[in-house]
TITOR-12228 format. One line per 4 residues: number of its first residue (from 1); their letters; for each residue x, y, z of C-alpha. Coordinates in steps of 0.25 Angstrom, whole numbers. Layout:
// TITOR-12228
NUM = a = X/Y/Z ~ ...
END
This chain:
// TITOR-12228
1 = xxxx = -120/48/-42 ~ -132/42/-47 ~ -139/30/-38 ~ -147/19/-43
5 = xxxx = -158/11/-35 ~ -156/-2/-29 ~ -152/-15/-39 ~ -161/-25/-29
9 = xxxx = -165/-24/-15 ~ -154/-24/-5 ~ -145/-22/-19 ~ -136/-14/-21
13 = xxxx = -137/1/-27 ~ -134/4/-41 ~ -124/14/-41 ~ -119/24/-54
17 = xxxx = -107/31/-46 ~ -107/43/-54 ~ -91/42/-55 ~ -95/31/-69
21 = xxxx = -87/21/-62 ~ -92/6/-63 ~ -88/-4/-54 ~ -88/-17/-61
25 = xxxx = -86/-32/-57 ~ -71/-34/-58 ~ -66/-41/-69 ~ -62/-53/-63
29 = xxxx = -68/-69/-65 ~ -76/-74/-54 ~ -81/-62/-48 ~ -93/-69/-40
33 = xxxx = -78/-75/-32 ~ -78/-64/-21 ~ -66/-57/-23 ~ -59/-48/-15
37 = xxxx = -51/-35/-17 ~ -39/-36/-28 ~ -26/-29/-22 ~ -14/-25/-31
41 = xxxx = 0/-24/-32 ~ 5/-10/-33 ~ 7/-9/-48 ~ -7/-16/-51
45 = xxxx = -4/-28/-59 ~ -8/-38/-48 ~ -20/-40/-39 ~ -22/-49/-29
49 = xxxx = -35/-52/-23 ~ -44/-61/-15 ~ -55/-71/-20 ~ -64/-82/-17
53 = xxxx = -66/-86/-34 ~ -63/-102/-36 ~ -50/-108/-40 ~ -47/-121/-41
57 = xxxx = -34/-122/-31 ~ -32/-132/-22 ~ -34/-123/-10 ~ -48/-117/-13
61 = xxxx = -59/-121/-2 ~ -73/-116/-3 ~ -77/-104/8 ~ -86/-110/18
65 = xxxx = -92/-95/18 ~ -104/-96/9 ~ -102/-83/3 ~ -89/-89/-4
69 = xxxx = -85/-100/-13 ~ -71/-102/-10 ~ -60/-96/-1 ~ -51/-84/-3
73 = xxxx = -40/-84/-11 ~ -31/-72/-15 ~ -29/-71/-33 ~ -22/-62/-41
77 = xxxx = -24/-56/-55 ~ -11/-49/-63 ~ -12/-36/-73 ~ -8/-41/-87
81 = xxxx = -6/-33/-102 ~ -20/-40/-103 ~ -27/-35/-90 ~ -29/-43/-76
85 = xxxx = -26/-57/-76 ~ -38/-67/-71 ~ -37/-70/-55 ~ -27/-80/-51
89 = xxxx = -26/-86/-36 ~ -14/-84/-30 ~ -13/-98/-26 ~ -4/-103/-16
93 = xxxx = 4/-101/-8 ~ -7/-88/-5 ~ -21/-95/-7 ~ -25/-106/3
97 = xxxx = -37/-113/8 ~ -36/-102/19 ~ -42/-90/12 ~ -35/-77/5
101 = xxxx = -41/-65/8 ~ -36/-49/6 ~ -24/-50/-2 ~ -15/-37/-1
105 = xxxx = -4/-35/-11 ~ 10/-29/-9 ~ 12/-17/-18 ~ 24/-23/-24
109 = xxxx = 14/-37/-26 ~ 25/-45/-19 ~ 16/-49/-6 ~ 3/-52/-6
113 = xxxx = -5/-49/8 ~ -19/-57/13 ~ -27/-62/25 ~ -30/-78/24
117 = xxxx = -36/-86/37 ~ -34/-78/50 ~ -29/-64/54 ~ -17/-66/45
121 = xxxx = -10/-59/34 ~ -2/-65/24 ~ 9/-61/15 ~ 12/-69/2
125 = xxxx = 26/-67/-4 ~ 28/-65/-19 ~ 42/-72/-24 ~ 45/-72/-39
129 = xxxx = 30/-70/-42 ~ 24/-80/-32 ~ 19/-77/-17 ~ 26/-86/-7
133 = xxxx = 19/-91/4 ~ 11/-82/12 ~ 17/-77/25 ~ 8/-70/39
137 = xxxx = 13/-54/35 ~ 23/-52/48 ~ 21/-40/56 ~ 10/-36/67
141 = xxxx = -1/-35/57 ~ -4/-50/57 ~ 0/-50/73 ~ -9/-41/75
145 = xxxx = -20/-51/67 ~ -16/-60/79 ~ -12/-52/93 ~ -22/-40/89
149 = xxxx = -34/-49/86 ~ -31/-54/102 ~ -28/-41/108 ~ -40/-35/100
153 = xxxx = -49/-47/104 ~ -45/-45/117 ~ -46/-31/119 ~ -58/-31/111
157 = xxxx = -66/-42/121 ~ -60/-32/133 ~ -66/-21/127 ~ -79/-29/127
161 = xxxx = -78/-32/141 ~ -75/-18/144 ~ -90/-15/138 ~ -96/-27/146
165 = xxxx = -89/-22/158 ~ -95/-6/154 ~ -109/-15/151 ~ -111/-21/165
169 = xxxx = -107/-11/173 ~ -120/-8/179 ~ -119/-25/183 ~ -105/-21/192
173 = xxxx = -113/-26/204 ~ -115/-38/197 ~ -100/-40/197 ~ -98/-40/210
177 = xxxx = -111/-48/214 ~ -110/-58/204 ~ -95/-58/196 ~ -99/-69/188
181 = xxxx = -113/-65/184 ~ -106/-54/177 ~ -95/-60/172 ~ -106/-68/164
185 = xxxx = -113/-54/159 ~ -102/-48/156 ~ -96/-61/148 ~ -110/-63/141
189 = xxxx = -109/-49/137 ~ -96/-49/131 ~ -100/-60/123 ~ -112/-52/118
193 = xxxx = -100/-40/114 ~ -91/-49/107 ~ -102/-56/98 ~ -106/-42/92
197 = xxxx = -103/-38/78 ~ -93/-30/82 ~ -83/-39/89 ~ -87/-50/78
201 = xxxx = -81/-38/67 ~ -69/-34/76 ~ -64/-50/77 ~ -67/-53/62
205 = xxxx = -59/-41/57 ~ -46/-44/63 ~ -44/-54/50 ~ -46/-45/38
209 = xxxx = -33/-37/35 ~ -37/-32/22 ~ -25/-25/17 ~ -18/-14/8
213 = xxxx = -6/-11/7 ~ 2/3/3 ~ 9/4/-8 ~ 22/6/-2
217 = xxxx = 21/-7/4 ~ 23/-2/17 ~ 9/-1/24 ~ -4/-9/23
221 = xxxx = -19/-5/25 ~ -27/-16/32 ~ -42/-18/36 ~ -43/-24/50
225 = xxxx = -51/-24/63 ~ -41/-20/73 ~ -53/-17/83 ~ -59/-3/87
229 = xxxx = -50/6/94 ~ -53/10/108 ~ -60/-3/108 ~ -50/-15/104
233 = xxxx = -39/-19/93 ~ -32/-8/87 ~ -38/3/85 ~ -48/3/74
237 = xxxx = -61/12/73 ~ -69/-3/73 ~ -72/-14/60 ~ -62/-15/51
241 = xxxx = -51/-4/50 ~ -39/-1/40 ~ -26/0/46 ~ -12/3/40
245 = xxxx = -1/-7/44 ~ 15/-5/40 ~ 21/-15/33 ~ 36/-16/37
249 = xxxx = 48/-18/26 ~ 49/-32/31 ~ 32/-36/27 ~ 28/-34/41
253 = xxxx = 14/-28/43 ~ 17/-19/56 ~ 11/-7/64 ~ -4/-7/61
257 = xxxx = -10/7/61 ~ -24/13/60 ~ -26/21/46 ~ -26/34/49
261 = xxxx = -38/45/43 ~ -53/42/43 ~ -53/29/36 ~ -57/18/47
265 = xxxx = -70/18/51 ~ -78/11/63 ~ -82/1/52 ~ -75/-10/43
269 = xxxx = -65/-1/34 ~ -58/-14/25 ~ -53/-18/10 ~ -40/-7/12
273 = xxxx = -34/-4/-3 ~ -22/7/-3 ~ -21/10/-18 ~ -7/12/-24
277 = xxxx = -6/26/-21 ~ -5/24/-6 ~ -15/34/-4 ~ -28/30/-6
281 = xxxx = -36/18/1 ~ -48/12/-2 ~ -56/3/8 ~ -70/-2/11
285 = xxxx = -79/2/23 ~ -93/-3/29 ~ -95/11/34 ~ -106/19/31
289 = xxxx = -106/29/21 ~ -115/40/26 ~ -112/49/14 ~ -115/38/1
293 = xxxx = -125/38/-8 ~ -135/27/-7 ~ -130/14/-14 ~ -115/19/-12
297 = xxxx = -112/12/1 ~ -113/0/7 ~ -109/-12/17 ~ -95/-10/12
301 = xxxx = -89/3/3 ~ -74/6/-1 ~ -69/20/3 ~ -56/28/-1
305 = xxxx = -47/36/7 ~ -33/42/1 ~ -21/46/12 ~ -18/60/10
309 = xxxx = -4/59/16 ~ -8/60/31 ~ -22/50/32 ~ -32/44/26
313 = xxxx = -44/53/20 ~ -56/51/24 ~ -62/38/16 ~ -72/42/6
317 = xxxx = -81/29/0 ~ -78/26/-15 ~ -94/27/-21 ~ -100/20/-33
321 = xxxx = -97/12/-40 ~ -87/7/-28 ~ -97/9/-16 ~ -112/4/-15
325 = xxxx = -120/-1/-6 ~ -116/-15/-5 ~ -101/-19/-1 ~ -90/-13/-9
329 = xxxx = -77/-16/-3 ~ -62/-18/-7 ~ -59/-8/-17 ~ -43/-8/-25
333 = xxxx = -39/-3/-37 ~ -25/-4/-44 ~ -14/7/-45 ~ -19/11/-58
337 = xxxx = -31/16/-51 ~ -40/10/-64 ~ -48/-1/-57 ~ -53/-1/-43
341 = xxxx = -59/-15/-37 ~ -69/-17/-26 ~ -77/-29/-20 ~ -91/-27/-18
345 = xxxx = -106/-35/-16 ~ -113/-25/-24 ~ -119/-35/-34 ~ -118/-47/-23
349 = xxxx = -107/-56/-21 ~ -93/-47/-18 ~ -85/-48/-30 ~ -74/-37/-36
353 = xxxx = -78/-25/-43 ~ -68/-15/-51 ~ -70/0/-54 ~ -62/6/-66
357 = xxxx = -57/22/-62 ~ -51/31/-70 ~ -42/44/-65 ~ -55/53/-62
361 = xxxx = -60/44/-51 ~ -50/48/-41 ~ -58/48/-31 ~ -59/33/-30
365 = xxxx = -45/30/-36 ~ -31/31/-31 ~ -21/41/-34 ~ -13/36/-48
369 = xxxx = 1/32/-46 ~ 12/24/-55 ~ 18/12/-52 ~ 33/11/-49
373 = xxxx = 38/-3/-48 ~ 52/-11/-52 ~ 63/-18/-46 ~ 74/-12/-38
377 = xxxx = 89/-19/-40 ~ 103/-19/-38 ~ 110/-13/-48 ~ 121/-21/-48
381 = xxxx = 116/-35/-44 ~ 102/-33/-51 ~ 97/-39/-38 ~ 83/-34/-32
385 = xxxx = 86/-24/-21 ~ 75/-22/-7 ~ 74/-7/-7 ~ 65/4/-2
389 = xxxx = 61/13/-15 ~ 58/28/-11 ~ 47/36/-19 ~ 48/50/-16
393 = xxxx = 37/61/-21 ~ 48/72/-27 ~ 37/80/-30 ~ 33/83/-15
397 = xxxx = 47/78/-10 ~ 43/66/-1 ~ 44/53/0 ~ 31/45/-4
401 = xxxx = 35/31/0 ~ 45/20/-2 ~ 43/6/-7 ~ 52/-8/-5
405 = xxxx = 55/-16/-14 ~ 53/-32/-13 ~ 64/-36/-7 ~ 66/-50/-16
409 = xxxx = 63/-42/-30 ~ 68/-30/-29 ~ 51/-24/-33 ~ 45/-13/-30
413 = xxxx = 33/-5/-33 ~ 26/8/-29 ~ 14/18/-33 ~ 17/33/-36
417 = xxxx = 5/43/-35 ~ 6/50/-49 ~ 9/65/-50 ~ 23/66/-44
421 = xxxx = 39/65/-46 ~ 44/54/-37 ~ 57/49/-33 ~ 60/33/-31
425 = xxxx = 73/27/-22 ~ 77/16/-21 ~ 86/13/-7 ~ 91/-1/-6
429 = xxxx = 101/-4/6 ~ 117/-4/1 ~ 114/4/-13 ~ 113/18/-19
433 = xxxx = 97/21/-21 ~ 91/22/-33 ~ 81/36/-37 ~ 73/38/-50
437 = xxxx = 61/50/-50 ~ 49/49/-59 ~ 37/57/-60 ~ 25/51/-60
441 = xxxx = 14/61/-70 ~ 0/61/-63 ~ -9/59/-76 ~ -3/47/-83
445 = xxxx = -8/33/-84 ~ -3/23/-72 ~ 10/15/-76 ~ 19/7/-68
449 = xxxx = 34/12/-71 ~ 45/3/-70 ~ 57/7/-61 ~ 66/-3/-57
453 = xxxx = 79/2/-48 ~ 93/-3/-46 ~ 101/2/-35 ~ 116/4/-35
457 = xxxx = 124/-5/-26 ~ 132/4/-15 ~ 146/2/-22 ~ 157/12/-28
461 = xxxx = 152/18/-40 ~ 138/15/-38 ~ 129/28/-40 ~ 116/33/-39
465 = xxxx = 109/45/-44 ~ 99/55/-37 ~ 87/55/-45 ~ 80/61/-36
469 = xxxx = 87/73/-31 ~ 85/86/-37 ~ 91/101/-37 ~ 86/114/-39
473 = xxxx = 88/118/-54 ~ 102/121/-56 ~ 106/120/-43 ~ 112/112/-32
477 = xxxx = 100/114/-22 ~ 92/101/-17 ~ 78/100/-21 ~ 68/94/-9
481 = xxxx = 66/82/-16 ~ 78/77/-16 ~ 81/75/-2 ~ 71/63/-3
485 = xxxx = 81/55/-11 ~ 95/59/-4 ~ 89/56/10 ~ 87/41/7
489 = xxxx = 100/41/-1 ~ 108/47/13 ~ 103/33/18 ~ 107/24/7
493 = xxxx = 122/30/12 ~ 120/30/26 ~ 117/14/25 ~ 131/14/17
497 = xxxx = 141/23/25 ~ 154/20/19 ~ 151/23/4 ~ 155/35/0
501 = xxxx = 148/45/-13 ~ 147/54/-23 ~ 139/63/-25 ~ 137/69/-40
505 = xxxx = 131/80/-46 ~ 129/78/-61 ~ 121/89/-71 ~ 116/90/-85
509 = xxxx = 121/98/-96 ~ 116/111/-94 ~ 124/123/-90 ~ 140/125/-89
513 = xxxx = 149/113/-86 ~ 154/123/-72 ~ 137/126/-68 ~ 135/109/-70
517 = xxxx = 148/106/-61 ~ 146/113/-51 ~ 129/113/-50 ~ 131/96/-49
521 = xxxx = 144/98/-38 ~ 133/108/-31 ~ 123/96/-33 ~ 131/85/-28
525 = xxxx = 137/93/-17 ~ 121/96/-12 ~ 118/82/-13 ~ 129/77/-6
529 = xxxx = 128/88/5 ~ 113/82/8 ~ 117/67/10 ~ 128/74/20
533 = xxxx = 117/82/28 ~ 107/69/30 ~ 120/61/35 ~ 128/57/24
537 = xxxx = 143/59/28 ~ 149/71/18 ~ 162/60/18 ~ 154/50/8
541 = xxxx = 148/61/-2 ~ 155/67/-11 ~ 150/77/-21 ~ 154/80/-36
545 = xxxx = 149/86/-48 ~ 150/81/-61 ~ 141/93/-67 ~ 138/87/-82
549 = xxxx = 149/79/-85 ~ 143/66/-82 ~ 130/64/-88 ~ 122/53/-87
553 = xxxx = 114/54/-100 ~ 117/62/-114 ~ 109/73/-118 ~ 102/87/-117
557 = xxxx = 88/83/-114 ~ 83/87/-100 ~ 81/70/-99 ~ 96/69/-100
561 = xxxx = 98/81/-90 ~ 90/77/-81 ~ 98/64/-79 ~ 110/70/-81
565 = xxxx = 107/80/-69 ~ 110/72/-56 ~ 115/68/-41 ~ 123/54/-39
569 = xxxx = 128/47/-28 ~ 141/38/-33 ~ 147/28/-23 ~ 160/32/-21
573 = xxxx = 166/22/-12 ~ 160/10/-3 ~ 163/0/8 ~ 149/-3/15
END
């Protein structure tokens, strides 16, 4: 790393990160218009983002804060054939004369997240391409915005007392002498407490709520004051803190917990931004940096930590060109891992800067992944169905996570890291799930594949086949993976008791007609026997074996073969 001298007194340091990445202003119009950190939408073709730049609608007021021109107001750009499309303000029913600030995207882009005037969150519907009327998110994270900023208040100025009352123990003779003399000493000096920097910080920050959110769509990462534990509030380590709050399958933000590992610190830790392989978080910190070169580190820096399945590793600062020693702050970048942002002061005025990366700096990007998105529906009535989908790592035979689809489009969207065969199910209530298996090569370019999903109808006839079950090689014997799969499927029938099955065992064209019946019989009959042993009465199931009388496709290629070999499930009978 080679260090330059100062620009200008009190400038900032010119630094050549040795890495030979550039961070340039971001290639947006109006870049003196102070704005904030973009978010995106789990596939990357949509980033929203808050801004102070002019428009001409009806709602715009100018700032009465000097620094400013006008108020916040959340815009979006889209990824086209021809690159980003220029801002465009989200208008209302979003933007008002209030103030936007902090947008937060779901990872399907359907609801659109952000703080406006007051400790409130808000939630903005999508319908047919247009957000509906923002909504306070239900849930204890914005009660908390209300009953804890009182119950921290209170326990706060209690704990201040506490310290006056620790102060003024060598006056306790006064307190008996002259009870309201010291009531008056003791008031004058709680007064002096709450006027110090730190109470002022602790009541300020129960407004941010800068937020991320996972891209299963199930938790959030949030920057908030919640107060110092063994102190007052929460439980935080002071400043502002990053927390993880559950979101429910009903929208509401619920259960607040503090984010495990060294990652807080007794300073401000804020700007959270998960990237969209789950496991690897980016915020921004005013701690001191004991360990950077001069010129890397300043008021603010952005730091990275990845989970490695247990916590969070220790954070480690990001560097040149993202880190100097002015404020660098809100870092993102999109799936593609391409194109990181930040916000920094560097050259004066904050304003948006980009970085463009390529696979050998991962250590500052996320881990690659692919794109899986599409609509799942009804086979029969084409109809969009609210399901949960399943993505199982075959490869170390676990689940990974599940994903919901929006329960008006039938839409979902998830992130794979690269590298490994999954499984995907789909479980809708009153049908047959739905399996496909893909591997997804660890060295080719990111894409976003196509998969939509039709699930059969509980009816007689209906079928389904096991795509992600597998044998032992010409044999009957059930490898691990495979018992991710049939466990979800013994709840599908528990939910419907009075249909009846069959199961059937079908085989390529290899070997004797006598080896192929009797292999898929032996097949069918060990499938069968599992959804018996996890609760499945053995008076529903039937097993059969059609060996290789029944193909699905023509041919000798081992594409044909490998379709050809399989387990279904057939609806025998039905009266649910």
């Amino acid at each position: 790393m080679v260090l330059g001298q100062s620009v200008q007194n009190g400038g900032p340091v010119s630094v050549v990160p040795s890495n030979g990445l550039v961070a340039i202003p971001a290639q947006l119009p109006d870049q003196d218009s102070a704005d904030d950190r973009p978010c995106f939408t789990l596939d990357g073709r949509t980033i929203y983002f808050g801004s102070r730049r002019f428009s001409k609608d009806p709602w715009r007021v100018s700032d009465p804060n000097p620094r400013w021109k006008w108020d916040s107001d959340l815009w979006t750009r889209i990824l086209t054939d021809s690159g980003w499309s220029v801002p465009i303000n989200l208008g209302q029913p979003v933007n008002n004369s209030g103030g936007q600030l902090n947008p937060t995207v779901s990872p399907r882009g359907d609801e659109l997240y952000f703080t406006g005037s007051g400790p409130t969150l808000w939630r903005a519907k999508m319908v047919d391409g247009k957000f509906q009327q923002p909504q306070p998110v239900p849930g204890m994270l914005n009660n908390v915005f209300y009953a804890t900023k009182q119950n921290s208040e209170a326990k706060f100025a209690d704990s201040l007392r506490q310290l006056v009352y620790q102060e003024m123990l060598p006056d306790s003779d006064l307190r008996l002498r002259a009870p309201d003399a010291w009531e008056l000493h003791a008031k004058e000096r709680l007064i002096k407490h709450l006027k110090t920097q730190m109470a002022a910080d602790f009541f300020q920050g129960l407004v941010r709520c800068e937020s991320t959110i996972w891209p299963d769509g199930k938790q959030a990462i949030i920057s908030e004051n919640f107060g110092k534990k063994n102190a007052y509030g929460l439980g935080g380590e002071g400043g502002s803190d990053l927390w993880v709050v559950l979101i429910s399958n009903n929208g509401n933000w619920d259960t607040i917990k503090y984010l495990n590992g060294n990652v807080n610190s007794e300073y401000d830790d804020t700007y959270p931004f998960l990237a969209a392989d789950g496991a690897t978080l980016y915020f921004t910190s005013n701690r001191p940096c004991t360990t950077c070169p001069p010129g890397t580190s300043g008021g603010q820096d952005i730091y990275r930590t990845q989970f490695d399945g247990s916590h969070w590793t220790d954070p480690v600062p990001l560097g040149p060109p993202f880190n100097t020693n002015a404020d660098d702050y809100g870092f993102s970048i999109g799936p593609d891992g391409k194109t990181a942002y930040f916000v920094s002061n560097r050259t004066g005025p904050s304003r948006l800067y980009q970085v463009s990366l390529s696979p050998k700096d991962s250590a500052i990007a996320p881990k690659p992944v692919v794109i899986l998105q599409g609509t799942v529906t009804d086979a029969k009535t084409h109809k969009p169905l609210k399901s949960e989908i399943f993505v199982d790592d075959l490869t170390a035979g676990k689940n990974q996570f599940s994903v919901y689809t929006d329960s008006l489009t039938g839409k979902y969207v998830l992130a794979a890291e690269r590298g490994h065969h999954f499984g995907v199910q789909a479980i809708a209530p009153g049908h047959l799930p739905h399996s496909e298996r893909f591997t997804v090569p660890a060295d080719e370019p990111f894409d976003r594949t196509k998969l939509d999903l039709e699930l059969e109808p509980i009816y007689v006839g209906a079928t389904m086949e096991f795509k992600n079950i597998a044998f032992e090689f010409g044999k009957a014997e059930l490898l691990p993976e495979s018992k991710l799969e049939l466990d979800r499927v013994v709840a599908t029938l528990q939910q419907s008791p009075n249909a009846t099955l069959e199961v059937a065992g079908h085989t390529d064209d290899v070997g004797s007609n006598a080896f192929n019946q009797k292999l898929s019989e032996e097949r069918a009959n060990t499938v069968r026997d599992y959804l018996v042993s996890r609760g499945v009465a053995k008076t529903r199931l039937r097993a059969v074996g059609y060996g290789k009388s029944k193909p699905l496709v023509k041919g000798s290629s081992e594409e044909a073969r490998a379709r050809n070999r399989r387990v279904e499930m057939v609806v025998t009978s039905e009266s649910d």
